[in-house]
C-alpha positions in Angstrom: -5.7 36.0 -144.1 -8.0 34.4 -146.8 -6.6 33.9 -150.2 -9.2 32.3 -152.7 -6.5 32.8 -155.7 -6.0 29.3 -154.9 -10.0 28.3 -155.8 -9.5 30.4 -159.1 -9.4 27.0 -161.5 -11.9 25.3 -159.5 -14.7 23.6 -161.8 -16.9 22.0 -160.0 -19.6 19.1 -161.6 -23.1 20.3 -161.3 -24.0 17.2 -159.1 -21.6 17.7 -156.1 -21.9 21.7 -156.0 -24.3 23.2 -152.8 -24.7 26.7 -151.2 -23.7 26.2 -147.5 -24.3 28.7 -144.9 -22.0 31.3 -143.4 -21.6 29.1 -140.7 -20.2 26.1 -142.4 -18.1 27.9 -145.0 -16.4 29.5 -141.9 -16.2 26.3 -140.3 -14.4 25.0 -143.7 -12.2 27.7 -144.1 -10.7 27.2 -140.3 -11.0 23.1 -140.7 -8.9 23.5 -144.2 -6.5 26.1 -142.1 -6.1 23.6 -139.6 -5.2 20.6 -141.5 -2.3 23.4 -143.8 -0.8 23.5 -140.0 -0.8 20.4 -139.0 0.7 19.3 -142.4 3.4 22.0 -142.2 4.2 20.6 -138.9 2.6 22.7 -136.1 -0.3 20.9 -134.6 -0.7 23.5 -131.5 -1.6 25.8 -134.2 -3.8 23.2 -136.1 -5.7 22.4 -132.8 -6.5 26.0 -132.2 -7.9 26.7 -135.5 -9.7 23.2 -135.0 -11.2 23.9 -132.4 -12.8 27.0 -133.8 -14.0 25.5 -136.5 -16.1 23.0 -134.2 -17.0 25.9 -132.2 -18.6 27.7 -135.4 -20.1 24.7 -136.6 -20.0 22.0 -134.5 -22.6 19.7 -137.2 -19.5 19.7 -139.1 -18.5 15.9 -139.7 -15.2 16.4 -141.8 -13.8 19.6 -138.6 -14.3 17.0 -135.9 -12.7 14.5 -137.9 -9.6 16.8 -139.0 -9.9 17.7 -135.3 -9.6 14.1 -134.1 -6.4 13.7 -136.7 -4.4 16.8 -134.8 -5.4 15.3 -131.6 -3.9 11.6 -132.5 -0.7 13.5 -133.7 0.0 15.1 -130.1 -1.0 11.2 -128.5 -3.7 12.4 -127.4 -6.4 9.4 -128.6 -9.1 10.0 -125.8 -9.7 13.2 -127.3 -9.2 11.8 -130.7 -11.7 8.8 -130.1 -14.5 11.5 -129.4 -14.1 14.3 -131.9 -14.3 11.2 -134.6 -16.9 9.8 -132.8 -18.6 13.0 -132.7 -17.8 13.1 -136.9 -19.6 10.1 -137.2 -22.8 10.9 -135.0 -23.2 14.4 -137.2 -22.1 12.2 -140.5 -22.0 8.3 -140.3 -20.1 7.9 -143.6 -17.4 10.6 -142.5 -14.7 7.5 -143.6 -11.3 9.8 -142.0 -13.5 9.2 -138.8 -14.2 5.8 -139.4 -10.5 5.3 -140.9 -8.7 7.8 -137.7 -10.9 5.0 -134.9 -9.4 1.8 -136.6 -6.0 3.4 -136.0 -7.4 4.0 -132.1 -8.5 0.6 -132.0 -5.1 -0.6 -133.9 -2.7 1.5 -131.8 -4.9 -0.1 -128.5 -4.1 -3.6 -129.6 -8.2 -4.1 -130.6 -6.8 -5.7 -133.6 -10.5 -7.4 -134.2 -12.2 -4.0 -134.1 -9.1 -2.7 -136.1 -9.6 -4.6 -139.3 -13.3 -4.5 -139.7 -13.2 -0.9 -139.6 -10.1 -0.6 -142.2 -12.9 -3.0 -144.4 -15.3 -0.8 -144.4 -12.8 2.1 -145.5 -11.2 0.1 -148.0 -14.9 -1.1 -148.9 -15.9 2.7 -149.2 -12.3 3.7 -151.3 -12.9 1.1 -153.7 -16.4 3.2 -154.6 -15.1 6.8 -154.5 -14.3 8.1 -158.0 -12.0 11.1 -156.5 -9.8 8.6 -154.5 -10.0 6.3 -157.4 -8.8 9.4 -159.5 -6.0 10.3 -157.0 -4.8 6.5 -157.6 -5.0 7.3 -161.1 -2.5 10.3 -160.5 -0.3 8.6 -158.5 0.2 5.8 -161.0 0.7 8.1 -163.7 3.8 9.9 -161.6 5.0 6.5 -161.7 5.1 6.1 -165.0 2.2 3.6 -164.7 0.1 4.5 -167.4 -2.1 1.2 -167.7 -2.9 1.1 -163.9 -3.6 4.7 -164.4 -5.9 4.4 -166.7 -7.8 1.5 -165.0 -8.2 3.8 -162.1 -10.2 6.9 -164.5 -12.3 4.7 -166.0 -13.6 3.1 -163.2 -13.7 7.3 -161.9 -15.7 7.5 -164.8 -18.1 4.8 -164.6 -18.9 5.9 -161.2 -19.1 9.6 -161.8 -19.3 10.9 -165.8 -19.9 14.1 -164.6 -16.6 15.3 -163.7 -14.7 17.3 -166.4 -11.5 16.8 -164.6 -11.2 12.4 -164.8 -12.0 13.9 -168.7 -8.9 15.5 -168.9 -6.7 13.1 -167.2 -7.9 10.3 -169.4 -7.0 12.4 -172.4 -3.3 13.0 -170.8 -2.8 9.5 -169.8 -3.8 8.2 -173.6 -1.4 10.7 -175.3 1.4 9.3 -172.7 0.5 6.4 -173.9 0.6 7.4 -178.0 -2.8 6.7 -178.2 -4.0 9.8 -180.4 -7.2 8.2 -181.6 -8.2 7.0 -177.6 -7.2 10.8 -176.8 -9.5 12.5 -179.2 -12.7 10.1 -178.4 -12.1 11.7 -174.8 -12.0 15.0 -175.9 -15.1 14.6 -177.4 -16.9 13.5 -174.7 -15.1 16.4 -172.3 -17.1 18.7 -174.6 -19.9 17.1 -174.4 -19.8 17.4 -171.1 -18.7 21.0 -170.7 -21.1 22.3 -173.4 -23.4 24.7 -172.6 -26.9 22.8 -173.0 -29.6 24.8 -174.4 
């Protein structure tokens, strides 16, 4: 059963949205499935609808990465090692890949191989505007509005397209009683989200 109620609030910023083909939505849908399972705790039923995934597309990086995380939950990192290495042939910057191997390498005692690998994560982290934006949620839960803040901005500096780091700045500067800071944002989220002519 497919409910897409849940995609119903989705905007998406003109420069990250792409038509895929059947194949790779399907692949997505099963991949997104998967990882639901294994989150809820049943990685038997996670591998199965893994596995299908790769079977309908198996180009796709981020299903033989979420593949490779099911498989390191049951122990089993042979398996593990090669659907992330298999990620990273189809995708080389697939980072749960590159992130999933340095816990291989770390669980294996390659300590060496370990560390360079969680650089190159960390490296990558440090440049992404939505993990930089789920810091920025995470520090507002915690009532940490400056670091919070630090955390959208940067978002933004990387990515002003997004409407959504928008409206989390405006939140976090009314938190903070900054009415003035909170209506400069708002007029740069319609800016952004006007229709341009």
């Amino acid at each position: 059963e497919l409910d897409l109620k849940i995609l119903e609030d989705l905007r998406v910023s003109g420069s990250t949205a792409h038509v895929v083909d059947d194949a790779r939505a399907f692949a997505g849908m099963y991949s997104t499935a998967g990882v639901h399972r294994l989150a809820a705790g049943a990685p038997g039923e996670a591998l199965r609808l893994l596995e299908r995934a790769v079977a309908i597309d198996p180009t796709s990086a981020s299903a033989w990465a979420n593949l490779g995380t099911a498989q390191m939950v049951i122990g089993d990192l042979e398996a593990a090692r090669r659907a992330y290495e298999r990620a990273l042939k189809e995708e080389s910057s697939t980072m749960d890949a590159v992130s999933g191997l340095a816990r291989i390498h770390r669980a294996e005692g390659r300590l060496e191989q370990a560390e360079k690998l969680e650089r190159k994560v960390r490296r990558y982290r440090e440049r992404n505007p939505y993990y930089l934006f789920y810091l920025a949620r995470e520090e507002l839960a915690a009532g940490r509005l400056a670091d919070a803040q630090r955390h959208l901005r940067r978002a933004v500096r990387i990515k002003d397209d997004e409407p959504e780091f928008y409206e989390w700045m405006i939140v976090v500067a009314r938190k903070a009683g900054r009415e003035r800071e909170a209506t400069k944002w708002v007029g740069q989220l319609a800016q952004l989200t006007s229709p341009r002519s």
